[in-house]
ZADO-1210 file (C-alpha; in nm, 4 decimals, padded with zeros to 6 digits):
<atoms>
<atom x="-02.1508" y="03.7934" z="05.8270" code="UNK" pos="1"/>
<atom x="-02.0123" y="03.6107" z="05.5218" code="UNK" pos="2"/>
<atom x="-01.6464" y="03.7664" z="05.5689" code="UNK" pos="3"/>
<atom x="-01.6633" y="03.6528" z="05.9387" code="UNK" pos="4"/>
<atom x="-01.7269" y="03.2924" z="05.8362" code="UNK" pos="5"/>
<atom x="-01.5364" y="03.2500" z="05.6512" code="UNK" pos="6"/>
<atom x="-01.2482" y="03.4140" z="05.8461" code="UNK" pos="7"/>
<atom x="-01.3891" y="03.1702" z="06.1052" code="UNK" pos="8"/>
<atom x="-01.3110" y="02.9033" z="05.8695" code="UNK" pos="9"/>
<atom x="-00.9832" y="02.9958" z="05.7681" code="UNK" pos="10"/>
<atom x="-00.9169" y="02.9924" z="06.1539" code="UNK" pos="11"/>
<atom x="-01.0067" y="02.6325" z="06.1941" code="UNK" pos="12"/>
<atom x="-00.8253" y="02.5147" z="05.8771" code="UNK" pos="13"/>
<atom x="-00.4953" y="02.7369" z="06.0823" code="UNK" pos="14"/>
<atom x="-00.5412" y="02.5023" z="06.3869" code="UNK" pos="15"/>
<atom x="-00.6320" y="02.1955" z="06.2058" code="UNK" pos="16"/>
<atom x="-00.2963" y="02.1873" z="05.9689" code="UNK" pos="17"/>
<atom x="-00.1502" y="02.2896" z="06.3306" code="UNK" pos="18"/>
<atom x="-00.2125" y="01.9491" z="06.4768" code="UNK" pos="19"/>
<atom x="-00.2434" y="01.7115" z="06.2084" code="UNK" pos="20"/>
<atom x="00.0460" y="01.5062" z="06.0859" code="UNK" pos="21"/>
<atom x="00.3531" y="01.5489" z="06.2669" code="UNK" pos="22"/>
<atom x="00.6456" y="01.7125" z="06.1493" code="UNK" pos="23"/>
<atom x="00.5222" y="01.6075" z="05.7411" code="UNK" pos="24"/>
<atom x="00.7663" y="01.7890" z="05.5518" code="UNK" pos="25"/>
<atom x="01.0877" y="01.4973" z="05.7368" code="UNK" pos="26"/>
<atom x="00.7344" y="01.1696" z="05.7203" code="UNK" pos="27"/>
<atom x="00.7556" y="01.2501" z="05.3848" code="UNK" pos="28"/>
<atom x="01.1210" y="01.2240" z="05.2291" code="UNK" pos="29"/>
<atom x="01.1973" y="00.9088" z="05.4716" code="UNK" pos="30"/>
<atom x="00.9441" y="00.7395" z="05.2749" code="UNK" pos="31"/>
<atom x="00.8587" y="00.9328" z="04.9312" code="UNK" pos="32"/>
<atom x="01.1004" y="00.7523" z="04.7232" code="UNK" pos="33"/>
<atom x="00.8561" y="00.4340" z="04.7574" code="UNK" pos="34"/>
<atom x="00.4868" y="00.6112" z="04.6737" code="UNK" pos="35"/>
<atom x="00.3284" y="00.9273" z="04.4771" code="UNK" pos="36"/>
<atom x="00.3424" y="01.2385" z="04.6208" code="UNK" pos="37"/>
<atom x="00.0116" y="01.3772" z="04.6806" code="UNK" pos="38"/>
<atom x="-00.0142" y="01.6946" z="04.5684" code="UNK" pos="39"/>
<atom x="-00.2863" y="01.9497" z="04.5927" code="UNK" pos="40"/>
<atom x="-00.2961" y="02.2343" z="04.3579" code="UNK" pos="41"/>
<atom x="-00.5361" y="02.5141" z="04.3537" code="UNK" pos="42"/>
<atom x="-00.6660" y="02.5692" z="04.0248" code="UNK" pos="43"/>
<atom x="-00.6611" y="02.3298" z="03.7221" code="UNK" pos="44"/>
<atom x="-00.4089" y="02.5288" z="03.5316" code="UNK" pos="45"/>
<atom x="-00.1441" y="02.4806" z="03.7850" code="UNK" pos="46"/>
<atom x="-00.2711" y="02.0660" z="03.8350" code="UNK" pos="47"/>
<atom x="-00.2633" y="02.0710" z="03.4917" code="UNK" pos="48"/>
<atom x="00.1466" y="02.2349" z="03.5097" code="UNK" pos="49"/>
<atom x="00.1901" y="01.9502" z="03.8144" code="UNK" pos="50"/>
<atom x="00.1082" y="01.6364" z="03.6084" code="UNK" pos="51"/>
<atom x="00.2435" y="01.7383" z="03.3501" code="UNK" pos="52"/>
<atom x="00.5787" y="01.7683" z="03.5313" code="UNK" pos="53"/>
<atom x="00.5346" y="01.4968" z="03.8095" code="UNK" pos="54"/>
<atom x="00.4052" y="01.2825" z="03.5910" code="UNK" pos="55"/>
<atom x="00.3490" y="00.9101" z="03.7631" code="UNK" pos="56"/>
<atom x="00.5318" y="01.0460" z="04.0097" code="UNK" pos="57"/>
<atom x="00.2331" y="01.2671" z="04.1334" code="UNK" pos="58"/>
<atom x="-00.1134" y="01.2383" z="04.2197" code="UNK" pos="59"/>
<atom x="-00.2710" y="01.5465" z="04.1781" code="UNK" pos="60"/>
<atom x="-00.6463" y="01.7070" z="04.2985" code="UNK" pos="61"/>
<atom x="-00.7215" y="02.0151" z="04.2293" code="UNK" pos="62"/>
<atom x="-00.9325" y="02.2579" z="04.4006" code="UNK" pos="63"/>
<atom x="-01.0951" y="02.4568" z="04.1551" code="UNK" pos="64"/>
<atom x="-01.2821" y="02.2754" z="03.8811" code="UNK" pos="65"/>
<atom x="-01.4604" y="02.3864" z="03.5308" code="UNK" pos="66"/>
<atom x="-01.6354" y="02.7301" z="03.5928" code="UNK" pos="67"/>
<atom x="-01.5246" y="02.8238" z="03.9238" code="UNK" pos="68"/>
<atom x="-01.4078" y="03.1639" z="04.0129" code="UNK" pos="69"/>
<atom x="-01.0910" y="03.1725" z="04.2386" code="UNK" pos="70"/>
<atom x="-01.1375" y="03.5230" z="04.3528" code="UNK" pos="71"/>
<atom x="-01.4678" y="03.4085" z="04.5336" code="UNK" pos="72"/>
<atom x="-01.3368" y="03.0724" z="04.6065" code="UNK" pos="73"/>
<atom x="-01.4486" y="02.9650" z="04.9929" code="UNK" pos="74"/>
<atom x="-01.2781" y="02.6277" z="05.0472" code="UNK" pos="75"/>
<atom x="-01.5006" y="02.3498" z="05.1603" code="UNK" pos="76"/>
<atom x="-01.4444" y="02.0961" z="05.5025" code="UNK" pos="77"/>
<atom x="-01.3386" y="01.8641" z="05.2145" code="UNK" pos="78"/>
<atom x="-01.0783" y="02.1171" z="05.0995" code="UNK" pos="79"/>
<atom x="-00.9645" y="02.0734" z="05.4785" code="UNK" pos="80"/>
<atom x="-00.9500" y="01.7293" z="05.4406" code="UNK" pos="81"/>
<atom x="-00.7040" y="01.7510" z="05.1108" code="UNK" pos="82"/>
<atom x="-00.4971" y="01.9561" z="05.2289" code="UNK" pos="83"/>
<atom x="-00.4112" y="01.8101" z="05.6004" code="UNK" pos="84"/>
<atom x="-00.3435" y="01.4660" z="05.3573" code="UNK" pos="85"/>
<atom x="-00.1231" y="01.6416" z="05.1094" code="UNK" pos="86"/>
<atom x="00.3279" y="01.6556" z="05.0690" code="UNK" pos="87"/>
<atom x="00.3036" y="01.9266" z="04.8827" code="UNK" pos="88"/>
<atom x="00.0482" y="02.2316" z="04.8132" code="UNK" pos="89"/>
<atom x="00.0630" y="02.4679" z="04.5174" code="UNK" pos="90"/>
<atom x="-00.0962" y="02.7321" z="04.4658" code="UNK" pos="91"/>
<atom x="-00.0539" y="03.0544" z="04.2396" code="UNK" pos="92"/>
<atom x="-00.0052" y="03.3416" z="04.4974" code="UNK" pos="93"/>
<atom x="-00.0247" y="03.7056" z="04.4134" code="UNK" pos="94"/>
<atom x="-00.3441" y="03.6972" z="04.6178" code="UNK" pos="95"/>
<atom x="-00.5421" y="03.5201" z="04.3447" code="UNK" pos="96"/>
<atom x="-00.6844" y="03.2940" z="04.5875" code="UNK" pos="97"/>
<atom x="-00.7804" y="03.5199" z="04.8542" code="UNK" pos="98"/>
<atom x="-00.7110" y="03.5020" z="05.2408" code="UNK" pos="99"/>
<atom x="-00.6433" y="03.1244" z="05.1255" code="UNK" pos="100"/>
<atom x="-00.2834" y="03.1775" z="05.0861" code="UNK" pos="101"/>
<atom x="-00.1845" y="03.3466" z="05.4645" code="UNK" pos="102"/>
<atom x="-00.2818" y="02.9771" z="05.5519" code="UNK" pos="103"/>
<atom x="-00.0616" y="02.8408" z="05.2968" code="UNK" pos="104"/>
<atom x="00.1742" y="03.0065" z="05.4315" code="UNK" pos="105"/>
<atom x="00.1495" y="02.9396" z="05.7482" code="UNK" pos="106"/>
<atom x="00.1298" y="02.5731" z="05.6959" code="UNK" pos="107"/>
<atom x="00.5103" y="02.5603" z="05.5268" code="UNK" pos="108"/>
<atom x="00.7087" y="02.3965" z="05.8490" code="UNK" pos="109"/>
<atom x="00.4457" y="02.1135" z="05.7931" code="UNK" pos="110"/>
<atom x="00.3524" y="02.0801" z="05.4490" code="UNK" pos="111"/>
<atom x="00.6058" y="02.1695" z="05.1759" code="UNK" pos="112"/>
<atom x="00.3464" y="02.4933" z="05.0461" code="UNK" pos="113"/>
<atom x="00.4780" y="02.6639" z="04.6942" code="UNK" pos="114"/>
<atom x="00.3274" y="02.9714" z="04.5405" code="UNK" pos="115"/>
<atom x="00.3998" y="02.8791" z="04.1795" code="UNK" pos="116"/>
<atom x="00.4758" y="03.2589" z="04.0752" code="UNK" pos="117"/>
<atom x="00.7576" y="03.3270" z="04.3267" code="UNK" pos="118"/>
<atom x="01.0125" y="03.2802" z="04.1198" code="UNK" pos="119"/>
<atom x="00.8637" y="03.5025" z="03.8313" code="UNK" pos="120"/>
<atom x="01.0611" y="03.8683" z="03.8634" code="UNK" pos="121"/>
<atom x="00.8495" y="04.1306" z="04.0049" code="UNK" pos="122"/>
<atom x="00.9645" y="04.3582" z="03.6830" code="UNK" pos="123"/>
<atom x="00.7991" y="04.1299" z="03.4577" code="UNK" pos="124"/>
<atom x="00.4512" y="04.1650" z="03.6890" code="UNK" pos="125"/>
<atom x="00.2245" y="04.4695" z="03.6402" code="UNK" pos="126"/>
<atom x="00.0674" y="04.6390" z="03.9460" code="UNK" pos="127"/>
<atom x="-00.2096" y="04.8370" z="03.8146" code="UNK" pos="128"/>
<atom x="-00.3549" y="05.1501" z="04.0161" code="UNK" pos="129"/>
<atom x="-00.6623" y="04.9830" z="04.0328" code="UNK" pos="130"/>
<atom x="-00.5125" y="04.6732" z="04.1688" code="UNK" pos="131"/>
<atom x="-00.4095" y="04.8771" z="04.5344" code="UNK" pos="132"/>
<atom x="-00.0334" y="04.8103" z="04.5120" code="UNK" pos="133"/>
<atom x="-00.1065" y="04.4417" z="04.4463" code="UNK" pos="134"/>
<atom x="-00.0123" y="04.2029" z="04.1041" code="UNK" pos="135"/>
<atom x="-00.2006" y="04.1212" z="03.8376" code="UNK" pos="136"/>
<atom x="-00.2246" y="03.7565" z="03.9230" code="UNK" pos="137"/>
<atom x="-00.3450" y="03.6056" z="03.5779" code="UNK" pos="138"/>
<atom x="00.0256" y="03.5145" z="03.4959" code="UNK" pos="139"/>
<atom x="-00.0930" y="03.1991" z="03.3005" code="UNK" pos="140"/>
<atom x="-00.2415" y="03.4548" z="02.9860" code="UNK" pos="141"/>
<atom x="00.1257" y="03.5170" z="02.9065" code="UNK" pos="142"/>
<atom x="00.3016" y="03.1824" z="02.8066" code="UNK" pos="143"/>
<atom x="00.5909" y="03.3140" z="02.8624" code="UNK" pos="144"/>
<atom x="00.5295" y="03.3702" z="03.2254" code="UNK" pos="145"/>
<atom x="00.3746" y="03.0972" z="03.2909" code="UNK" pos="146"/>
<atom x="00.6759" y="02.8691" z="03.1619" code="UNK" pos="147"/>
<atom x="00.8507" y="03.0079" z="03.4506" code="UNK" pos="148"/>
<atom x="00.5769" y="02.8811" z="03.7068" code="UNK" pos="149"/>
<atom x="00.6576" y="02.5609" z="03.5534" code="UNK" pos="150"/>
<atom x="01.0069" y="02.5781" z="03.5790" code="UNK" pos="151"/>
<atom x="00.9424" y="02.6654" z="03.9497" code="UNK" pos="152"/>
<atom x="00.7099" y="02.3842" z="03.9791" code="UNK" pos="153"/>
<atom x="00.9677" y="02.1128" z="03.8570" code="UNK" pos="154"/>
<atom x="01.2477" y="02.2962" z="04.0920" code="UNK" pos="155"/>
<atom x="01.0437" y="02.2118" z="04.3968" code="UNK" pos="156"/>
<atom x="00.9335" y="01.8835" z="04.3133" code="UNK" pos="157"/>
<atom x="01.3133" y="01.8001" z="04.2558" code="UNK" pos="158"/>
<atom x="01.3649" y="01.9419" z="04.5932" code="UNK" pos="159"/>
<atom x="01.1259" y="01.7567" z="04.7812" code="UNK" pos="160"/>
<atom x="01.2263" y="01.4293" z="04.6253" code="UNK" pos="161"/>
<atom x="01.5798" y="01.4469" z="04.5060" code="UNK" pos="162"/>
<atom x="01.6086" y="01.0997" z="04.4071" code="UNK" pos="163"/>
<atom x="01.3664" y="01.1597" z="04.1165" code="UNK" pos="164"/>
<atom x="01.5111" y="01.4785" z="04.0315" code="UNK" pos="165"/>
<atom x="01.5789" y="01.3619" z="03.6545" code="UNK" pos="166"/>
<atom x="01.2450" y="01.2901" z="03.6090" code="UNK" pos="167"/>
<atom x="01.1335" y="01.6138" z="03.6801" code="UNK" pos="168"/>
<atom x="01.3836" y="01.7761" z="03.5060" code="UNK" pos="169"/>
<atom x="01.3184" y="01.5590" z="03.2067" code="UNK" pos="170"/>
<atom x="00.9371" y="01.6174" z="03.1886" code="UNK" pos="171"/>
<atom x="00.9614" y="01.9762" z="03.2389" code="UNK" pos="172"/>
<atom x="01.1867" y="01.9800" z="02.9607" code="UNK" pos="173"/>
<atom x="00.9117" y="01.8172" z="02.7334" code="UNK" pos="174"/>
<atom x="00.6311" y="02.0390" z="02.8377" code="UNK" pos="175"/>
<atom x="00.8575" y="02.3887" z="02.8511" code="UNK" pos="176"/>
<atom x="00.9211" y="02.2816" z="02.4882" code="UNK" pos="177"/>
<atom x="00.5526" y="02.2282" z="02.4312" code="UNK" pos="178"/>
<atom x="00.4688" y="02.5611" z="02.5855" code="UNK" pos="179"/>
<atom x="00.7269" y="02.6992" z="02.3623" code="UNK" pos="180"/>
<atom x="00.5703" y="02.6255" z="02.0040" code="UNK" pos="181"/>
<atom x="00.2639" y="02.7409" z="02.1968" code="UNK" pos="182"/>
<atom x="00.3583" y="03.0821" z="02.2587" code="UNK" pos="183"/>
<atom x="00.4621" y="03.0567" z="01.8865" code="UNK" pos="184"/>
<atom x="00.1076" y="02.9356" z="01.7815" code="UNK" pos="185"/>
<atom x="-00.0588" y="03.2552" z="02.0509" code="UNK" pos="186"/>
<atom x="00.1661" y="03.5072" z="01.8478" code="UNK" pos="187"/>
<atom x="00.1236" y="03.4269" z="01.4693" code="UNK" pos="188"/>
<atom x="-00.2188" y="03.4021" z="01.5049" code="UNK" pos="189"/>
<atom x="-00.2983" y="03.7049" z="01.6807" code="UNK" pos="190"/>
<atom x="-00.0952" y="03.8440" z="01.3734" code="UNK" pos="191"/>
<atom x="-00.3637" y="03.7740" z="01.1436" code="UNK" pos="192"/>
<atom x="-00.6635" y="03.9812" z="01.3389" code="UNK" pos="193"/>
<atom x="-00.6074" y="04.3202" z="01.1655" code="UNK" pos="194"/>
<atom x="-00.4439" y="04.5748" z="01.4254" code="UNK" pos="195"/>
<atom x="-00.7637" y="04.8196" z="01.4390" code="UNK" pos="196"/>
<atom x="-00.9566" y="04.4700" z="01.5559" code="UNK" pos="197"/>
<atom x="-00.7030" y="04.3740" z="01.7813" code="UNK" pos="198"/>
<atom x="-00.9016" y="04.4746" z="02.0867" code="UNK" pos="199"/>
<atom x="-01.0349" y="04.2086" z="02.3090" code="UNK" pos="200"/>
<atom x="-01.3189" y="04.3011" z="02.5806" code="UNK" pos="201"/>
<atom x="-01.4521" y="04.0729" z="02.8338" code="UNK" pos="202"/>
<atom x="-01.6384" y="04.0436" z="03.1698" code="UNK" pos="203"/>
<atom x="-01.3348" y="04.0878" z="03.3880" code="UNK" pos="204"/>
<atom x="-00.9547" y="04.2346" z="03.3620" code="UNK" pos="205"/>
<atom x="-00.7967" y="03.8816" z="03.3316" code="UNK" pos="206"/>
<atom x="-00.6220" y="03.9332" z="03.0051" code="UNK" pos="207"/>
<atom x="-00.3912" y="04.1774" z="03.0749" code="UNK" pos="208"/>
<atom x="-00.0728" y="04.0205" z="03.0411" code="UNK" pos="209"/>
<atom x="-00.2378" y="03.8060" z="02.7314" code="UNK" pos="210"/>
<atom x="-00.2615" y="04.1400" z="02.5867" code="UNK" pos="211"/>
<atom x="00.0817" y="04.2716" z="02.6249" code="UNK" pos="212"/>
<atom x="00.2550" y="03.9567" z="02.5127" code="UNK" pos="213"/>
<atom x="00.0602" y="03.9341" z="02.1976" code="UNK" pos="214"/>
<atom x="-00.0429" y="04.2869" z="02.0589" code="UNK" pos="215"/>
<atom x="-00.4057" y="04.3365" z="02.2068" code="UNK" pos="216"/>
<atom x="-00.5721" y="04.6108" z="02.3340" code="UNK" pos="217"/>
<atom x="-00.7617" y="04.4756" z="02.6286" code="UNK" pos="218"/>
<atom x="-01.1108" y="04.6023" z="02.8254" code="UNK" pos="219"/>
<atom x="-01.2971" y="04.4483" z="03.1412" code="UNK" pos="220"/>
<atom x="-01.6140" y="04.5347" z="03.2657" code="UNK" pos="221"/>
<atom x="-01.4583" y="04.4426" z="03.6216" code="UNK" pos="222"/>
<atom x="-01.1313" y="04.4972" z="03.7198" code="UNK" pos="223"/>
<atom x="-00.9088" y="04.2697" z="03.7927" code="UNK" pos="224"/>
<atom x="-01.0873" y="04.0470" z="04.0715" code="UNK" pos="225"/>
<atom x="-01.4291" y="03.9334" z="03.9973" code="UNK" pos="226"/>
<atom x="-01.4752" y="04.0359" z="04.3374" code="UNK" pos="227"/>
<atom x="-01.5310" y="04.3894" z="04.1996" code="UNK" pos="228"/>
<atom x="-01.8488" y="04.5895" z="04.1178" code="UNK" pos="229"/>
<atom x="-01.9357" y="04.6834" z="03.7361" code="UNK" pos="230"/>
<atom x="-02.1527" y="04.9553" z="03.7680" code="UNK" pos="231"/>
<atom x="-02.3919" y="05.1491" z="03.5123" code="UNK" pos="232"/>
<atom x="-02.1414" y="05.4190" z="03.4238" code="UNK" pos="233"/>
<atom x="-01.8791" y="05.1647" z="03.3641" code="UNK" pos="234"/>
<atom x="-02.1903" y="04.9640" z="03.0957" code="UNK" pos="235"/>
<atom x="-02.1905" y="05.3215" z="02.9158" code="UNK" pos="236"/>
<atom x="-01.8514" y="05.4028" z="02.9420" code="UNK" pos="237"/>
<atom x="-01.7575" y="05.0597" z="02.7321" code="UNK" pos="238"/>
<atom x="-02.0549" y="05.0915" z="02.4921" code="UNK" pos="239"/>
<atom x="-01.9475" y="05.4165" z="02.4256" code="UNK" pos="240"/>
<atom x="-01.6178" y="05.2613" z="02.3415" code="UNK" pos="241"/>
<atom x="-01.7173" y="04.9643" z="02.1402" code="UNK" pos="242"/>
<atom x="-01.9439" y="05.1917" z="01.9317" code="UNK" pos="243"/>
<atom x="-01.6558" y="05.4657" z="01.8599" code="UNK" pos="244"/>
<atom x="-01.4130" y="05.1881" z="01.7631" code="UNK" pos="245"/>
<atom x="-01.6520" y="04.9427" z="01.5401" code="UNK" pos="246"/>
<atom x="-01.5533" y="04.6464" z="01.7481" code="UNK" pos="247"/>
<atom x="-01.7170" y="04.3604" z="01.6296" code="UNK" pos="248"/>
<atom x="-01.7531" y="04.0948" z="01.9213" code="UNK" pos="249"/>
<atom x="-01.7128" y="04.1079" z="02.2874" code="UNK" pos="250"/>
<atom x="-01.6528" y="03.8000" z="02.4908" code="UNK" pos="251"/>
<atom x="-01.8048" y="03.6090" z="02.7723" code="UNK" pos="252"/>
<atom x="-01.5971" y="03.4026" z="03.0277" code="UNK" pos="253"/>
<atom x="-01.6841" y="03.0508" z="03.1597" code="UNK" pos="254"/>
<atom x="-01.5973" y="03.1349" z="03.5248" code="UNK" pos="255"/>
<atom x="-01.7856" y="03.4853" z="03.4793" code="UNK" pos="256"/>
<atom x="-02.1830" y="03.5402" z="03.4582" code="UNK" pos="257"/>
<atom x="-02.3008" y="03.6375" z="03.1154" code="UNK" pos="258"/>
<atom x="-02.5421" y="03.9163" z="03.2628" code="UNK" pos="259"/>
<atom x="-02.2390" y="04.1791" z="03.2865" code="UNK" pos="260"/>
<atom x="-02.1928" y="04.1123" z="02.8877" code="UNK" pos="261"/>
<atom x="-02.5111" y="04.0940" z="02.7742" code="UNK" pos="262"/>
<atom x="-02.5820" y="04.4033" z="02.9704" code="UNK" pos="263"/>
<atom x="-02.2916" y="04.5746" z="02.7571" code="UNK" pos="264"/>
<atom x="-02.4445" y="04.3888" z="02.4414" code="UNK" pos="265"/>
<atom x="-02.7749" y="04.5746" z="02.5153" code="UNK" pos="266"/>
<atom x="-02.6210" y="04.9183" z="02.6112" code="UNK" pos="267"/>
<atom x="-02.4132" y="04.9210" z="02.2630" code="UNK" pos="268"/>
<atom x="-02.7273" y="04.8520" z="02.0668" code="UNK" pos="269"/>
<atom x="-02.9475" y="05.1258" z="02.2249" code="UNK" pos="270"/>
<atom x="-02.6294" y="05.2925" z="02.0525" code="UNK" pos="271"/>
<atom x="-02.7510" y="05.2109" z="01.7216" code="UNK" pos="272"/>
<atom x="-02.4413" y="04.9565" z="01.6806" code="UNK" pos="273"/>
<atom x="-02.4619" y="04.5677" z="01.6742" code="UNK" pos="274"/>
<atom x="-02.1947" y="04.3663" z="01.8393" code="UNK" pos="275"/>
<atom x="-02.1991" y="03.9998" z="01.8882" code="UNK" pos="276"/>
<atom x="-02.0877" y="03.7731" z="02.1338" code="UNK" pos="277"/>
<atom x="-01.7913" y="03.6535" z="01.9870" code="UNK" pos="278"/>
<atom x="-01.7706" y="03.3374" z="02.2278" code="UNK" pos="279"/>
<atom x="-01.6982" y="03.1859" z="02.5778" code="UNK" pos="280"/>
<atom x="-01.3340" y="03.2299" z="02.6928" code="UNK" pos="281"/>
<atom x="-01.1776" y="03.0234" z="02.9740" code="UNK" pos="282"/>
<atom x="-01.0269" y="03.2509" z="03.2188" code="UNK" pos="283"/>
<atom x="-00.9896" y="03.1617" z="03.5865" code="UNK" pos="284"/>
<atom x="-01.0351" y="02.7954" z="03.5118" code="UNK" pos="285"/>
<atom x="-01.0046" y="02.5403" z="03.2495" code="UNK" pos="286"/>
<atom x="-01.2514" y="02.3356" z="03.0578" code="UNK" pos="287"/>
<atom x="-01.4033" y="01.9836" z="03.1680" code="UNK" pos="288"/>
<atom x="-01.1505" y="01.7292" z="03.2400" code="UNK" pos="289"/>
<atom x="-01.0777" y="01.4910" z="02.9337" code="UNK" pos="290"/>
<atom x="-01.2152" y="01.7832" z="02.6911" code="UNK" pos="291"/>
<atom x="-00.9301" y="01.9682" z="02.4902" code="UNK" pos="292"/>
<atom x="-01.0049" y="02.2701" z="02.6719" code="UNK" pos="293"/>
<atom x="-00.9751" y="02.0692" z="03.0294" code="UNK" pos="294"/>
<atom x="-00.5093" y="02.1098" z="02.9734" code="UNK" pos="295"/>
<atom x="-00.3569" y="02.4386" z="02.9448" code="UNK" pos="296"/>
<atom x="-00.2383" y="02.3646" z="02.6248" code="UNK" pos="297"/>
<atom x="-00.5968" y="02.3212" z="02.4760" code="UNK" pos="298"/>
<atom x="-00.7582" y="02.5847" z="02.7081" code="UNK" pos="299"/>
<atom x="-00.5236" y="02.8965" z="02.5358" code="UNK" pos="300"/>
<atom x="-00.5427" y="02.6926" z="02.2066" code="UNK" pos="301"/>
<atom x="-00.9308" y="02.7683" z="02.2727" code="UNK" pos="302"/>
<atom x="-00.8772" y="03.0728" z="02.3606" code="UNK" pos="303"/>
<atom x="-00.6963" y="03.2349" z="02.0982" code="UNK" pos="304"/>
<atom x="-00.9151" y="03.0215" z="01.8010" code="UNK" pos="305"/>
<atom x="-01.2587" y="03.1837" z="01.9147" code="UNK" pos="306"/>
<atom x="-01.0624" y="03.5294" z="01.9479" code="UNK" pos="307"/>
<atom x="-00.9301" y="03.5264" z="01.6168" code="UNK" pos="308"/>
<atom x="-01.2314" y="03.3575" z="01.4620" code="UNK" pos="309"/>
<atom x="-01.4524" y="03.6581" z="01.5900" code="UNK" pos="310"/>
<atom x="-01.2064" y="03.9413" z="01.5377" code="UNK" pos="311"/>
<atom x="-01.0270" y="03.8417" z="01.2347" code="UNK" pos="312"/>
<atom x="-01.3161" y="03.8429" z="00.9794" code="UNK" pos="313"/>
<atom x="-01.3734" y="04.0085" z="00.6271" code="UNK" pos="314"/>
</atoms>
């Protein structure tokens, strides 16, 4: 019943983007030199990637606030509303947000749509068996790939509205260079968790590509969607791991509920073996906005601090 309503809902959306505005993508440059373009983006890390490159030439909304997990994201009539109002819609693609993006898709004759990791090349994307042919879509855990979604990001906006292409390009410059020491920051700090610690586990497969960029062995209790099962045998399986290994902390995830690692928490200590929960890691979605962890910047920052603080110990 749920997957037919909201199939049912996705239909509607389909025929209300079909009869909205009128030709938007030609209503928009005639008069986009004069206003913002309004822009919806579907998680915060990509309206985060937006402002940063549109600056006060964008306003932005984003979708998916603090906490909320894209895999089981059902947009709302409000969403509806957004969207039929926006220039431009970006989103991250690689199926991260579901049956959302076929409408996306659909809607690109009307409403310039942009999956933000188009432009990344498929070699650099991991397909894992698990994954049923598909991409890892967490692209943002690698800096390095996700400075190409930007670059992406600032190539469309320069399309849409050529005559504030320096703009773009001038902002994205700024933040790519930002990203850059970033990446820096990400690596040499990894470098100080010693390499038998360097193994991060947490509720769900989202930090794959976090974990080949920076030297981590990496474990989920889920796969790669949330929208996964974790079953008993996969509890056991991981405590059995964490025991034979000594790993000292295990992570929870603010878009994740804690049950599925306090489960694991309880199955390693009927083991005889204490681990602690070495923190809360942002994962599908960023902090609160006007916190540090509400940017991308401050979100990894986050990130890596309460990994190396709980791995890196005497």
């Amino acid at each position: 019943m749920l997957k037919y309503k909201n199939f049912a809902f996705l239909l509607v959306l389909g025929l209300l983007m079909s009869c909205g505005k009128q030709d938007g993508n030609q209503t928009a440059r005639e008069d986009i030199a004069q206003r913002q373009i309004n822009v919806v983006a579907t998680t915060g890390m990509i309206g985060d990637a937006v402002r940063n490159v549109g600056g006060e030439r964008v306003a932005v909304i984003s979708l998916m606030g603090p906490g909320v997990d894209p895999h089981l994201y059902k947009a709302s009539e409000g969403d509806v509303s957004r969207m039929s109002r926006a220039d431009m819609i970006f989103y991250n693609g690689l199926h991260l947000e579901g049956k959302m993006a076929e409408i996306f898709e659909k809607m690109q004759q009307r409403i310039q749509t942009v999956a933000v990791t188009d432009r990344i090349e498929r070699t650099r994307l991991d397909s894992p068996p698990a994954f049923a042919g598909n991409y890892d879509p967490h692209v943002w855990f690698d800096v390095t790939l996700w400075m190409e979604a930007v670059r992406h990001i600032a190539e469309s906006l320069a399309e849409f509205d050529p005559s504030h292409a320096g703009i773009y390009q001038t902002n994205a410059a700024r933040y790519l260079s930002s990203l850059d020491s970033l990446h820096a920051y990400v690596r040499d700090e990894i470098n100080r968790i010693p390499e038998n610690r360097r193994v991060l586990i947490t509720a769900h497969d989202a930090f794959h590509y976090f974990g080949r960029a920076y030297g981590m062995e990496v474990r989920g209790l889920q796969g790669i969607s949330t929208a996964s099962e974790t079953g008993t045998a996969d509890v056991q399986e991981l405590a059995r791991f964490i025991v034979q290994r000594q790993i000292p902390a295990i992570f929870v995830e603010t878009s994740v509920p804690p049950r599925y690692i306090e489960a694991l928490q309880a199955a390693v200590k009927s083991r005889g073996f204490d681990v602690k929960i070495g923190g809360s890691l942002f994962s599908d979605a960023m902090g609160n906005p006007g916190t540090p962890e509400g940017v991308y910047l401050g979100m990894v920052r986050h990130n890596v601090d309460t990994i190396v603080g709980a791995l890196a110990g005497k």
